[in-house]
N, CA, C, O and CB atoms as a CASP TS submission, in Angstrom:
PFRMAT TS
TARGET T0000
AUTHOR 0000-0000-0000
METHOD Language model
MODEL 1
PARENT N/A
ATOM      1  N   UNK     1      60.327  21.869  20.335  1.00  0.00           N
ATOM      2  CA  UNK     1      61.124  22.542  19.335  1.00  0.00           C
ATOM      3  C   UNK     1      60.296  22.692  18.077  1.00  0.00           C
ATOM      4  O   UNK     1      59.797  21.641  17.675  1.00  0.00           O
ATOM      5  CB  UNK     1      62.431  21.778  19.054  1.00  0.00           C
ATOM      6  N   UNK     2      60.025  23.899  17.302  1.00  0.00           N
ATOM      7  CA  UNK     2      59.461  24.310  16.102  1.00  0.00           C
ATOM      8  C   UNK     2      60.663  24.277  15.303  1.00  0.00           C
ATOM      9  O   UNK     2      61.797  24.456  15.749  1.00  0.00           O
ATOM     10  CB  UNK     2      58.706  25.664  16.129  1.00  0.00           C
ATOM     11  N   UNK     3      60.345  24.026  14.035  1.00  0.00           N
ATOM     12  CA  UNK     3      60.905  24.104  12.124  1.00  0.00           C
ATOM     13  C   UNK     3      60.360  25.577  11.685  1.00  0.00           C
ATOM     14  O   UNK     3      59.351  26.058  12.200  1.00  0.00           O
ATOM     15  CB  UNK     3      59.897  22.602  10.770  1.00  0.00           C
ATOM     16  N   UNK     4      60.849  26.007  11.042  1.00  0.00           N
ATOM     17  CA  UNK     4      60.792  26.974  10.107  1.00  0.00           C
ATOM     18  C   UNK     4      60.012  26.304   9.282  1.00  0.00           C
ATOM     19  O   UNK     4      59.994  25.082   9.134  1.00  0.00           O
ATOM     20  CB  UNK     4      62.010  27.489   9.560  1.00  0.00           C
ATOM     21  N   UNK     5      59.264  27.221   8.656  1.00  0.00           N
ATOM     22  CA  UNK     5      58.360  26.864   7.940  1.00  0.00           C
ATOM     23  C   UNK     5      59.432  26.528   6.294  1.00  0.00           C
ATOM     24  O   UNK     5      60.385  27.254   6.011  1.00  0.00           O
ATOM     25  CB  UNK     5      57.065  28.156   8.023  1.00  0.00           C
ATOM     26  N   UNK     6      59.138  25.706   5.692  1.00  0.00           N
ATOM     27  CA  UNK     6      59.560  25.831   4.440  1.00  0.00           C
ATOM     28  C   UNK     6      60.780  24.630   4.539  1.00  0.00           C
ATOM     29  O   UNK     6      61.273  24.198   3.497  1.00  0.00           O
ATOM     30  CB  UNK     6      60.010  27.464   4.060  1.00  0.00           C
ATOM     31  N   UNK     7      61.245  24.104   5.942  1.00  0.00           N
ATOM     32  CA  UNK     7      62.696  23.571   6.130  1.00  0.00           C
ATOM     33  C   UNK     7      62.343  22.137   6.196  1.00  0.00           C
ATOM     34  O   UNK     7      63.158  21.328   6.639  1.00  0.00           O
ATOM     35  CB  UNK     7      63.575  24.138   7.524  1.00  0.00           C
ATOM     36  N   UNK     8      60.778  21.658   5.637  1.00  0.00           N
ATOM     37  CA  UNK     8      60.804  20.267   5.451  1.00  0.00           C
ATOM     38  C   UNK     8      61.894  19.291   4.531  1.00  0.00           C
ATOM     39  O   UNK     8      62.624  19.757   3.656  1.00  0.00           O
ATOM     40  CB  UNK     8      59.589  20.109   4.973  1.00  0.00           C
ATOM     41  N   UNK     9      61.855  18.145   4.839  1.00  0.00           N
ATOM     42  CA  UNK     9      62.665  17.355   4.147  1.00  0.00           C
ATOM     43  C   UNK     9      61.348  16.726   3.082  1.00  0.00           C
ATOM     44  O   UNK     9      61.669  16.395   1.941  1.00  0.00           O
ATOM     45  CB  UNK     9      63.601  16.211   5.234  1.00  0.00           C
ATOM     46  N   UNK    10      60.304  16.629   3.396  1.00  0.00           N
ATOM     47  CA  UNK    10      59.116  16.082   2.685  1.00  0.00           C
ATOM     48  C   UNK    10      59.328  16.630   1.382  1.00  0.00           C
ATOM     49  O   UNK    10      59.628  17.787   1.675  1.00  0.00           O
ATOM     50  CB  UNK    10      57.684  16.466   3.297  1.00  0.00           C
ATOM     51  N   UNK    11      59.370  16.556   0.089  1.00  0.00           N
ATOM     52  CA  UNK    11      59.139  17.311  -0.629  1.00  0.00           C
ATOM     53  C   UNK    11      57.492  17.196  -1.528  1.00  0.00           C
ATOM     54  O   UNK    11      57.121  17.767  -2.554  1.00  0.00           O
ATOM     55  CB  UNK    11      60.342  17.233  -1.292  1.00  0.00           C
ATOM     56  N   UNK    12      57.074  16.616  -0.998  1.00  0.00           N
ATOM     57  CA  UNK    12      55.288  16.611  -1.208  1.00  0.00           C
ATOM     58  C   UNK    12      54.726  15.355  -2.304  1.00  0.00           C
ATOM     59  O   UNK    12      53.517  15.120  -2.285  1.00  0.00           O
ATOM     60  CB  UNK    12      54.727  18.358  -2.041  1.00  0.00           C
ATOM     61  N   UNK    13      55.642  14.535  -3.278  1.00  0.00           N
ATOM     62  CA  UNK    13      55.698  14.123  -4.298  1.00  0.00           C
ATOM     63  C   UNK    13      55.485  12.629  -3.744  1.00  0.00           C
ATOM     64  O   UNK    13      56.502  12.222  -3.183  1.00  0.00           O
ATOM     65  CB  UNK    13      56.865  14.589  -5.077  1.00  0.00           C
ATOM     66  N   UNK    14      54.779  12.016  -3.754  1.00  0.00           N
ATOM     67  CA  UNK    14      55.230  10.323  -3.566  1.00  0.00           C
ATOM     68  C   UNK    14      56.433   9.625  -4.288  1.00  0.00           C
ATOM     69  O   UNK    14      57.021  10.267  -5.159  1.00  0.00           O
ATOM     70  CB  UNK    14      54.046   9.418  -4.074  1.00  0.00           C
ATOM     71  N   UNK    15      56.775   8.553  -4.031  1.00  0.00           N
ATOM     72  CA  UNK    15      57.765   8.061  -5.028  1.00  0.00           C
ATOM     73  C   UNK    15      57.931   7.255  -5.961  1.00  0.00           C
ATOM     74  O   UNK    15      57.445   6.139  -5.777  1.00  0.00           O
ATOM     75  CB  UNK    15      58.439   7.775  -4.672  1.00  0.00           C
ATOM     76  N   UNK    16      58.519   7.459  -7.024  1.00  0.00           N
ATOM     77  CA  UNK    16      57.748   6.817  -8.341  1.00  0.00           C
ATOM     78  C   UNK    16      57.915   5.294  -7.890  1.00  0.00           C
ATOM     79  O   UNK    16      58.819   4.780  -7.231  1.00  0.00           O
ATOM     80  CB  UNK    16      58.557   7.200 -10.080  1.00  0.00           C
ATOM     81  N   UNK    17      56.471   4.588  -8.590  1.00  0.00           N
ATOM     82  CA  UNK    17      57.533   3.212  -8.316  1.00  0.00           C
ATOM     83  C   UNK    17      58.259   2.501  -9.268  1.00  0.00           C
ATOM     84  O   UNK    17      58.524   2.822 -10.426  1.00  0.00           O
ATOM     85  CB  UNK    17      56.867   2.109  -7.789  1.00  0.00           C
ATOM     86  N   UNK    18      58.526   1.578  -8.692  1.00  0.00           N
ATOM     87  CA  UNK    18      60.097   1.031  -9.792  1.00  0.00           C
ATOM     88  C   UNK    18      59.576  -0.565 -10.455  1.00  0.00           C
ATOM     89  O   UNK    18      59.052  -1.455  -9.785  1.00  0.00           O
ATOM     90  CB  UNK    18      62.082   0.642  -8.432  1.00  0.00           C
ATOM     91  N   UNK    19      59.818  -0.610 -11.610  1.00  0.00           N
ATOM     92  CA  UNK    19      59.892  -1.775 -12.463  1.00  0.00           C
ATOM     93  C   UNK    19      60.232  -2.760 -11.528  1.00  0.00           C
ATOM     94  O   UNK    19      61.123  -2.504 -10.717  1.00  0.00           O
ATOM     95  CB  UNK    19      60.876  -1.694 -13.643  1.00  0.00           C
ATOM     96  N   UNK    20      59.707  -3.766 -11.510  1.00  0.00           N
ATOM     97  CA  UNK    20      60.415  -4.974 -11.309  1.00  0.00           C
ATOM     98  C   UNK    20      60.905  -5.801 -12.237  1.00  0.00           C
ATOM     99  O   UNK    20      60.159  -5.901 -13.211  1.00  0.00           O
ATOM    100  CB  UNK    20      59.801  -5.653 -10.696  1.00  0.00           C
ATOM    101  N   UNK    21      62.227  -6.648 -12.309  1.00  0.00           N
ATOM    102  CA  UNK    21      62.305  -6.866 -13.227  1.00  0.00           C
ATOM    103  C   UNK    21      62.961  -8.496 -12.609  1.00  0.00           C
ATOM    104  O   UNK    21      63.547  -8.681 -11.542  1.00  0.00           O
ATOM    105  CB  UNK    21      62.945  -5.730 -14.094  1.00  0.00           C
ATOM    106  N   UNK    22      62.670  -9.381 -13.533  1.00  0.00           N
ATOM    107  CA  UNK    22      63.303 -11.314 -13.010  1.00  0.00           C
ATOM    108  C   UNK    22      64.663 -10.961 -13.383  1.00  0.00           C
ATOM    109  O   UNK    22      65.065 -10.334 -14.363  1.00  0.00           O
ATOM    110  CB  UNK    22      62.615 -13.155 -14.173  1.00  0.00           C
ATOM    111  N   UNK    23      65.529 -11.681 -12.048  1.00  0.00           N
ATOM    112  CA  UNK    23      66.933 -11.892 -12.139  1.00  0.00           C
ATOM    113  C   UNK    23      67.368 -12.760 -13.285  1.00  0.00           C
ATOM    114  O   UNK    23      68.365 -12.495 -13.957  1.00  0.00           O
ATOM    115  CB  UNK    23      67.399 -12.458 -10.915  1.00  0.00           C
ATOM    116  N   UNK    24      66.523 -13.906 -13.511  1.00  0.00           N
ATOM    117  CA  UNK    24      66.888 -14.443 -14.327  1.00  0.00           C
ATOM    118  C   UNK    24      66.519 -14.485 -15.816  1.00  0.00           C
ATOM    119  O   UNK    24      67.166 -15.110 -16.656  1.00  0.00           O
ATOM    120  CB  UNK    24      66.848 -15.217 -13.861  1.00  0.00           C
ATOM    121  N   UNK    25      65.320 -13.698 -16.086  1.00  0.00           N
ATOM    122  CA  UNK    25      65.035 -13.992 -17.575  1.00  0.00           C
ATOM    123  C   UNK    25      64.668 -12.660 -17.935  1.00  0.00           C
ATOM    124  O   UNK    25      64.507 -12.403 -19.128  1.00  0.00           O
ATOM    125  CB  UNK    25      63.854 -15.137 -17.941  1.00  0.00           C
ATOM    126  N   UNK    26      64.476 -11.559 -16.849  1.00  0.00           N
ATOM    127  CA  UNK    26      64.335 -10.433 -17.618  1.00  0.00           C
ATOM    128  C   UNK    26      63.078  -9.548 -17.808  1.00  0.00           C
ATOM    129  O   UNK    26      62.852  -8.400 -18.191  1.00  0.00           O
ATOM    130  CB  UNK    26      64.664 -10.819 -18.705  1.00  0.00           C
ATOM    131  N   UNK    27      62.105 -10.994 -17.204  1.00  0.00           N
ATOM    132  CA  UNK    27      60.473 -10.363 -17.521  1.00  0.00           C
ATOM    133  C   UNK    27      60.397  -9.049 -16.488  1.00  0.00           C
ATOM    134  O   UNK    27      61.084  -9.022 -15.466  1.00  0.00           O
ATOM    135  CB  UNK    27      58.964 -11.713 -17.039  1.00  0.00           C
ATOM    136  N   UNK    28      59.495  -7.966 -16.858  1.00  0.00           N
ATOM    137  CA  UNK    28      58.946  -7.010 -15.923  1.00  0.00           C
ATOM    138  C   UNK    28      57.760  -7.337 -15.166  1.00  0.00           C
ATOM    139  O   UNK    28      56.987  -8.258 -15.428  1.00  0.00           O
ATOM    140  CB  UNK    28      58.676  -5.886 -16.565  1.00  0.00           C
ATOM    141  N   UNK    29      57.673  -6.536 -14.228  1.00  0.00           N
ATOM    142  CA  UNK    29      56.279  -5.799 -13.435  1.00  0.00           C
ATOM    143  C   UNK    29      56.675  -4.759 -12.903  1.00  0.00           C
ATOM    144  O   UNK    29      57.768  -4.304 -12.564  1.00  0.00           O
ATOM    145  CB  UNK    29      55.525  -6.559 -12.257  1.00  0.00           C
ATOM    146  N   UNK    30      55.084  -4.271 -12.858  1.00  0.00           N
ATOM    147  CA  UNK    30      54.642  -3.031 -12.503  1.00  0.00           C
ATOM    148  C   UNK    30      55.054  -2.653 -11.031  1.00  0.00           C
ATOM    149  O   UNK    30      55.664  -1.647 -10.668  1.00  0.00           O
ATOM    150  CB  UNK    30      53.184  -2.995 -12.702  1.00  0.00           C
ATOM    151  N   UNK    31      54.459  -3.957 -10.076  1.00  0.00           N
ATOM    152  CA  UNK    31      54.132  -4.382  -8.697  1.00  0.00           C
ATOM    153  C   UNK    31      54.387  -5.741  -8.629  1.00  0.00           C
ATOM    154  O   UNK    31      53.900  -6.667  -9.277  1.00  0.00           O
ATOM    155  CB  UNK    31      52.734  -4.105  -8.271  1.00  0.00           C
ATOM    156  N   UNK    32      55.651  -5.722  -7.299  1.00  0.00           N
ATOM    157  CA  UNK    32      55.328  -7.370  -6.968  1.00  0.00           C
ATOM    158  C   UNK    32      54.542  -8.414  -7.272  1.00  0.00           C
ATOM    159  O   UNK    32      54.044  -8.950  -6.282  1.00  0.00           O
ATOM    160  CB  UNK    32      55.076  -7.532  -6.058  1.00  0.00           C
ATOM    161  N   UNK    33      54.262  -8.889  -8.328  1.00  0.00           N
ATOM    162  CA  UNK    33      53.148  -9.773  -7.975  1.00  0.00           C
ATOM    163  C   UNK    33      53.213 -11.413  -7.047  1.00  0.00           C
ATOM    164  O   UNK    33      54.231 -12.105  -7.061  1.00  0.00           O
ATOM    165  CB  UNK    33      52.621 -10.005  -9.376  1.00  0.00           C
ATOM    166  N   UNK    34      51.852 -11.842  -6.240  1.00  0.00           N
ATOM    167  CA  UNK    34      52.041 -12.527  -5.130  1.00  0.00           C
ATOM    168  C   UNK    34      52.910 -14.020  -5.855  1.00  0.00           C
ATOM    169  O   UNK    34      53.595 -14.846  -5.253  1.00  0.00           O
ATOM    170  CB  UNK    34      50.423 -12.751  -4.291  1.00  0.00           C
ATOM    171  N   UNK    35      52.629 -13.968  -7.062  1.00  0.00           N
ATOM    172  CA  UNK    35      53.508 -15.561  -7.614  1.00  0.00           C
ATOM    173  C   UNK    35      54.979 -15.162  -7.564  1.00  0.00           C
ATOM    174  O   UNK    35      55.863 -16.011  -7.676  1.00  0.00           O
ATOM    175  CB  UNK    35      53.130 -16.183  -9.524  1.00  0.00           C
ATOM    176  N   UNK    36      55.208 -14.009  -7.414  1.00  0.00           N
ATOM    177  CA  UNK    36      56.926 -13.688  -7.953  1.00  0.00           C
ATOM    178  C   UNK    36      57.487 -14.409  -6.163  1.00  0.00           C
ATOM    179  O   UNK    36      56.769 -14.618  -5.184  1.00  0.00           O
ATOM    180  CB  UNK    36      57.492 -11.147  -8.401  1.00  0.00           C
ATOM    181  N   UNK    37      59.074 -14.639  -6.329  1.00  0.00           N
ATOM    182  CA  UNK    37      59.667 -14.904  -5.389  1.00  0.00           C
ATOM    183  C   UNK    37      60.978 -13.961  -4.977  1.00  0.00           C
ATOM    184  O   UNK    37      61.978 -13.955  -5.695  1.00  0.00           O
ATOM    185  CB  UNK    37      59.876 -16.140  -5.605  1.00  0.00           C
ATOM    186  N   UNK    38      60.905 -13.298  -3.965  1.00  0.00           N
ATOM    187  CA  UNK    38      61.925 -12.654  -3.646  1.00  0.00           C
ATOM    188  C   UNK    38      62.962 -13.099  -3.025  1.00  0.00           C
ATOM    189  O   UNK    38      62.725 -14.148  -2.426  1.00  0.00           O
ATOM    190  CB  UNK    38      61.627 -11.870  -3.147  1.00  0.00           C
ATOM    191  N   UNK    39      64.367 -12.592  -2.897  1.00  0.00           N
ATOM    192  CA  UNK    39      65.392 -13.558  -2.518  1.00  0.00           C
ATOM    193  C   UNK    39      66.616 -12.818  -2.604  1.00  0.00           C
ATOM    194  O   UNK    39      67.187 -12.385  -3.604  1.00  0.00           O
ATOM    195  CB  UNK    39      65.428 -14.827  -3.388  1.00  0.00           C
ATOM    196  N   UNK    40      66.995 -12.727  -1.124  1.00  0.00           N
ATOM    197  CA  UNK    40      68.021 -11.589  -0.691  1.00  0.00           C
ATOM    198  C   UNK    40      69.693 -12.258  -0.916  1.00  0.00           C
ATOM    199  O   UNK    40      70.054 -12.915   0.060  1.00  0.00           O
ATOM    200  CB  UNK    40      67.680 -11.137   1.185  1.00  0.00           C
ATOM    201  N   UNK    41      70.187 -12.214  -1.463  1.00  0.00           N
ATOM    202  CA  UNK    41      71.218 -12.840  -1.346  1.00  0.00           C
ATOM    203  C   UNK    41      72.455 -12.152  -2.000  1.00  0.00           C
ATOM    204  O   UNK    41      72.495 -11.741  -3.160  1.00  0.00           O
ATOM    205  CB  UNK    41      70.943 -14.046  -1.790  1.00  0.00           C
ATOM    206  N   UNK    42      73.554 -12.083  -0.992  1.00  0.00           N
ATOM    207  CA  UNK    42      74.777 -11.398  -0.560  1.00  0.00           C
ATOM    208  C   UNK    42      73.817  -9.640  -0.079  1.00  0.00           C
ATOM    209  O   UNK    42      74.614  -8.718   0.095  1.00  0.00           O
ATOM    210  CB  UNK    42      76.241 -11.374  -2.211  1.00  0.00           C
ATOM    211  N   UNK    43      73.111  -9.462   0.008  1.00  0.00           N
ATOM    212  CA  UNK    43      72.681  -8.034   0.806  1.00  0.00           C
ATOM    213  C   UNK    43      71.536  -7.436  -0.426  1.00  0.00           C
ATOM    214  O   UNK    43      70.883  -6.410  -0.241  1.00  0.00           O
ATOM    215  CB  UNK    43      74.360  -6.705   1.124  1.00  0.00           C
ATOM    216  N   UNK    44      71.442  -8.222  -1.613  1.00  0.00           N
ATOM    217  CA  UNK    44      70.640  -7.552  -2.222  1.00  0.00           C
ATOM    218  C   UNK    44      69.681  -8.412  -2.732  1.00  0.00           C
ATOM    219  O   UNK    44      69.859  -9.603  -2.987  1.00  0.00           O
ATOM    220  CB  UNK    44      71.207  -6.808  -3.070  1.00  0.00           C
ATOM    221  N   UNK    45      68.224  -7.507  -2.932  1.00  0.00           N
ATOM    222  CA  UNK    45      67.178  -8.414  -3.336  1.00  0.00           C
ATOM    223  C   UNK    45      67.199  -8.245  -4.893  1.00  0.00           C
ATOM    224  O   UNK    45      67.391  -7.326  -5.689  1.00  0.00           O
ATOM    225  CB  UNK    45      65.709  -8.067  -2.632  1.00  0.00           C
ATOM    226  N   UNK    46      66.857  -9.819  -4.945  1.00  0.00           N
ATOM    227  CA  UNK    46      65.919 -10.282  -6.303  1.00  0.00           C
ATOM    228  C   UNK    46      64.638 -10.653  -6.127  1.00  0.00           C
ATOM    229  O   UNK    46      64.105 -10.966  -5.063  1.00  0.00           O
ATOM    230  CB  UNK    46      66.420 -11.453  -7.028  1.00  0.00           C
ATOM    231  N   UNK    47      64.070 -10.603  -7.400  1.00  0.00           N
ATOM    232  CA  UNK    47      62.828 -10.858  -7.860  1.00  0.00           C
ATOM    233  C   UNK    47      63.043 -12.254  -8.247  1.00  0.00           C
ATOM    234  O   UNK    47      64.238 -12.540  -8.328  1.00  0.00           O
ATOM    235  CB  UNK    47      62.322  -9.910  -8.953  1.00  0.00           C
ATOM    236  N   UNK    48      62.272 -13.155  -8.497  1.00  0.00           N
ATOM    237  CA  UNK    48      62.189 -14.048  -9.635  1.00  0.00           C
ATOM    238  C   UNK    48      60.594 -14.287 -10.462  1.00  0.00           C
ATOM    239  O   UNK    48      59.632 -14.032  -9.737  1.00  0.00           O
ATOM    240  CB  UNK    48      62.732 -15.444  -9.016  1.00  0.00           C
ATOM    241  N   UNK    49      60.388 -14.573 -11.354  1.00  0.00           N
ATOM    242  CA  UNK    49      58.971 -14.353 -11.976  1.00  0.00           C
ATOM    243  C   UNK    49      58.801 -15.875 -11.547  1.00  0.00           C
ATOM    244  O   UNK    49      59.712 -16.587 -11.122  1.00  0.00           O
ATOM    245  CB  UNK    49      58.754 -13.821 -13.839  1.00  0.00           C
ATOM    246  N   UNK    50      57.277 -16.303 -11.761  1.00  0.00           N
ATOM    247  CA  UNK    50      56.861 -17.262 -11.524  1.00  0.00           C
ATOM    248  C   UNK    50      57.257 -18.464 -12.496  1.00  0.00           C
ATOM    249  O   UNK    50      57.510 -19.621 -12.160  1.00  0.00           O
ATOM    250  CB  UNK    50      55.700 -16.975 -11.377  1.00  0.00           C
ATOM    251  N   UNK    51      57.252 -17.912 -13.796  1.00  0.00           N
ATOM    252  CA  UNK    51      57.828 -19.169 -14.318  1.00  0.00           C
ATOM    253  C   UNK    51      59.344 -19.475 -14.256  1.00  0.00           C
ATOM    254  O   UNK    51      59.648 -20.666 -14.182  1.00  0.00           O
ATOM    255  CB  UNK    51      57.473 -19.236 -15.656  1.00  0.00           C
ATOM    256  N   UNK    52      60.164 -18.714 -14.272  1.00  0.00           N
ATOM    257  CA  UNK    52      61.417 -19.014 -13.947  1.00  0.00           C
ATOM    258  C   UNK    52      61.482 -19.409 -12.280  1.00  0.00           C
ATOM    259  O   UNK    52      62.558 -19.990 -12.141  1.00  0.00           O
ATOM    260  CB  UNK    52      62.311 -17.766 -14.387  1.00  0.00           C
ATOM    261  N   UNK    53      60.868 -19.346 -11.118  1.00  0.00           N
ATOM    262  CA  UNK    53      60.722 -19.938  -9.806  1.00  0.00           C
ATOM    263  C   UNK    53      59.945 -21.733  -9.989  1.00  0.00           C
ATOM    264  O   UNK    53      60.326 -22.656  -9.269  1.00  0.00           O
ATOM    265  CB  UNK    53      59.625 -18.694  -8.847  1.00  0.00           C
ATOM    266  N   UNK    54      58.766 -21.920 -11.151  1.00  0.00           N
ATOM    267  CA  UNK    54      58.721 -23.622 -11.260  1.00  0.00           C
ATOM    268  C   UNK    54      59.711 -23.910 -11.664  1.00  0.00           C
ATOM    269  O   UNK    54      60.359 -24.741 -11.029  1.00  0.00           O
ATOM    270  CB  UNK    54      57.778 -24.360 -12.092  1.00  0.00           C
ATOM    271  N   UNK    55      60.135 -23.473 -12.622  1.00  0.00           N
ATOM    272  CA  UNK    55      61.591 -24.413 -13.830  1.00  0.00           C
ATOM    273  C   UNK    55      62.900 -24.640 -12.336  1.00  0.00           C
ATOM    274  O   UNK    55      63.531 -25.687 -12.190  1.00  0.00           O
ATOM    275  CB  UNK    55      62.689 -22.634 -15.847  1.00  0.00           C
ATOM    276  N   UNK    56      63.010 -23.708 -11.628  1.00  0.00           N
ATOM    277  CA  UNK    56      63.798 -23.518 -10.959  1.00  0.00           C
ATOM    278  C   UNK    56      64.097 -23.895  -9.573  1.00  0.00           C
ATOM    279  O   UNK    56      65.104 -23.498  -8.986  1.00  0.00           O
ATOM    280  CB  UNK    56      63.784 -22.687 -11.123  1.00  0.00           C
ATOM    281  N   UNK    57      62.944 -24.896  -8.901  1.00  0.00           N
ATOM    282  CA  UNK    57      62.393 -25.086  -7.645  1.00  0.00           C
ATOM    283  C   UNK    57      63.094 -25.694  -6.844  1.00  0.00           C
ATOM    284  O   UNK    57      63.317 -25.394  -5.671  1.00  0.00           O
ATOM    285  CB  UNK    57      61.343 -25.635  -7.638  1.00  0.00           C
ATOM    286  N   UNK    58      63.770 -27.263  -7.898  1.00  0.00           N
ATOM    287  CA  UNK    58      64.666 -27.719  -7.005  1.00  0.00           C
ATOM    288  C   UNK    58      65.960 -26.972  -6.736  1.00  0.00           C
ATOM    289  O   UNK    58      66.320 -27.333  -5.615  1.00  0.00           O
ATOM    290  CB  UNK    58      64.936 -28.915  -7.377  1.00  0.00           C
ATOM    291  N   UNK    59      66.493 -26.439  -7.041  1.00  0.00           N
ATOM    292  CA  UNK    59      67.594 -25.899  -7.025  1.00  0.00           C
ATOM    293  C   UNK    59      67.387 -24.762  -5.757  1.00  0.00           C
ATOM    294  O   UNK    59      68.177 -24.640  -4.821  1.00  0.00           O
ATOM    295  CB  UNK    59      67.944 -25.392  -8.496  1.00  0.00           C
ATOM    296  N   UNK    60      66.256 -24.036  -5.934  1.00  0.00           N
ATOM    297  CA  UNK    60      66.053 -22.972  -5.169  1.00  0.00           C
ATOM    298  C   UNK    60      65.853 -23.609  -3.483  1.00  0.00           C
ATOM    299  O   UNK    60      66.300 -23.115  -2.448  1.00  0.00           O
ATOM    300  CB  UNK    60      64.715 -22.134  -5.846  1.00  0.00           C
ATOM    301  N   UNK    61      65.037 -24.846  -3.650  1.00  0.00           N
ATOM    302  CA  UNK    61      65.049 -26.570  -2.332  1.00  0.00           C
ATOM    303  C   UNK    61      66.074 -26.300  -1.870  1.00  0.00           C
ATOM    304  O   UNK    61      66.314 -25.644  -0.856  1.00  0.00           O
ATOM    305  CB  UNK    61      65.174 -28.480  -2.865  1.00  0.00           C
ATOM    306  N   UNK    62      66.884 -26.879  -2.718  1.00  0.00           N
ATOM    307  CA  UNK    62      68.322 -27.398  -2.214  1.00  0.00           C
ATOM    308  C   UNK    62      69.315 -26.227  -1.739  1.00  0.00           C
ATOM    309  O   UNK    62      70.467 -26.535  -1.436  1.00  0.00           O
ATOM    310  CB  UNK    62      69.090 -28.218  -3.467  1.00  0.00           C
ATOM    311  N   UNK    63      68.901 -24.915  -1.668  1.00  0.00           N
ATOM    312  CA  UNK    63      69.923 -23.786  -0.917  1.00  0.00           C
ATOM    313  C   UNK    63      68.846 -23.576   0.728  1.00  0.00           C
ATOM    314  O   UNK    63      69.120 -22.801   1.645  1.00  0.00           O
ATOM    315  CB  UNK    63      70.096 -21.808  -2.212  1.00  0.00           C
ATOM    316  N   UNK    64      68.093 -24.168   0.687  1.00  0.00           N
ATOM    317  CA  UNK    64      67.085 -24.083   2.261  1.00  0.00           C
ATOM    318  C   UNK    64      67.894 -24.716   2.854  1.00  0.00           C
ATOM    319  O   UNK    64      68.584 -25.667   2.485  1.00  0.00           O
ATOM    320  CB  UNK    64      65.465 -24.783   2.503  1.00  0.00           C
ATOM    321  N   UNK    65      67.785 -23.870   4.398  1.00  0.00           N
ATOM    322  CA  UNK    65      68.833 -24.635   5.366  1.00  0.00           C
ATOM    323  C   UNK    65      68.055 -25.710   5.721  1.00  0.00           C
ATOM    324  O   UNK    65      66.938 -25.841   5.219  1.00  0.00           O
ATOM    325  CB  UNK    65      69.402 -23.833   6.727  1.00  0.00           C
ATOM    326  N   UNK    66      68.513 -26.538   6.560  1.00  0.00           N
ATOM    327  CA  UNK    66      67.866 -28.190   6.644  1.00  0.00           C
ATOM    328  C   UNK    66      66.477 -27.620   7.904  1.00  0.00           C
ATOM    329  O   UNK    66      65.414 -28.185   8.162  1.00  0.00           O
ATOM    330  CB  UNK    66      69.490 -29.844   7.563  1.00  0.00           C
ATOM    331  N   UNK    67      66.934 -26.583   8.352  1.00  0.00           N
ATOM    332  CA  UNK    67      66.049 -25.760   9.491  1.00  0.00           C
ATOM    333  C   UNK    67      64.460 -26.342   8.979  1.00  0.00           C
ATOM    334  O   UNK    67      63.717 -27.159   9.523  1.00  0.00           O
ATOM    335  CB  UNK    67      66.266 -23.658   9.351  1.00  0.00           C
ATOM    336  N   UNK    68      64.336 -25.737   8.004  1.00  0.00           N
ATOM    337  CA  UNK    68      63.155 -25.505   7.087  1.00  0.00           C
ATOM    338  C   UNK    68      62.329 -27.009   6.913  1.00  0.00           C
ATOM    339  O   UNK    68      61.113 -27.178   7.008  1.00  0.00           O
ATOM    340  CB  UNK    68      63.758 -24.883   5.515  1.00  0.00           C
ATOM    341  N   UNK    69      63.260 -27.921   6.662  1.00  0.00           N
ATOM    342  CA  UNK    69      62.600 -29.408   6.565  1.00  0.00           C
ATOM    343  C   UNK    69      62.284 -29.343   7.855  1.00  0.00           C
ATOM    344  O   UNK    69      61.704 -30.284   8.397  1.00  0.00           O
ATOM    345  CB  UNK    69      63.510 -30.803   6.111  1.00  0.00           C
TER
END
C-alpha cells in the first residue's frame, strides 16, 4: 500500500525538549541528569534533584518493597 505524497504524520521538526524540573524543591534541568532520581508514582513521573534525593534517602528506603533487601 502507497501514501500520497504530502499525507505524512511526520511533520519534519524534532521535539522540543522539556525542562526538568524537582518535585520537591523546584530546581531545573535541561536533561536528566545521571544523579537525578526518577519515580513513578500513582501513573506519573517525577524527577527528584540530587540534593533533595540525599536529604531524602531514608524515607525514599523505607517505600522499597522488602523484595529489594
Amino acid at each position: 500500500m502507497t501514501s500520497l505524497s504530502g499525507g505524512s504524520d511526520d511533520t519534519g521538526s524534532p521535539a522540543e525538549p522539556q525542562a526538568l524540573i524537582c518535585a520537591r524543591c523546584g530546581a531545573r534541568a535541561e536533561s536528566p541528569p545521571p544523579t537525578w532520581t526518577c519515580s513513578v508514582e500513582n501513573g506519573v513521573r517525577q524527577y527528584i534533584c540530587d540534593t533533595c534525593s540525599r536529604e531524602n534517602l531514608r524515607a525514599i528506603e523505607g517505600r522499597l518493597d522488602s523484595a529489594w533487601w
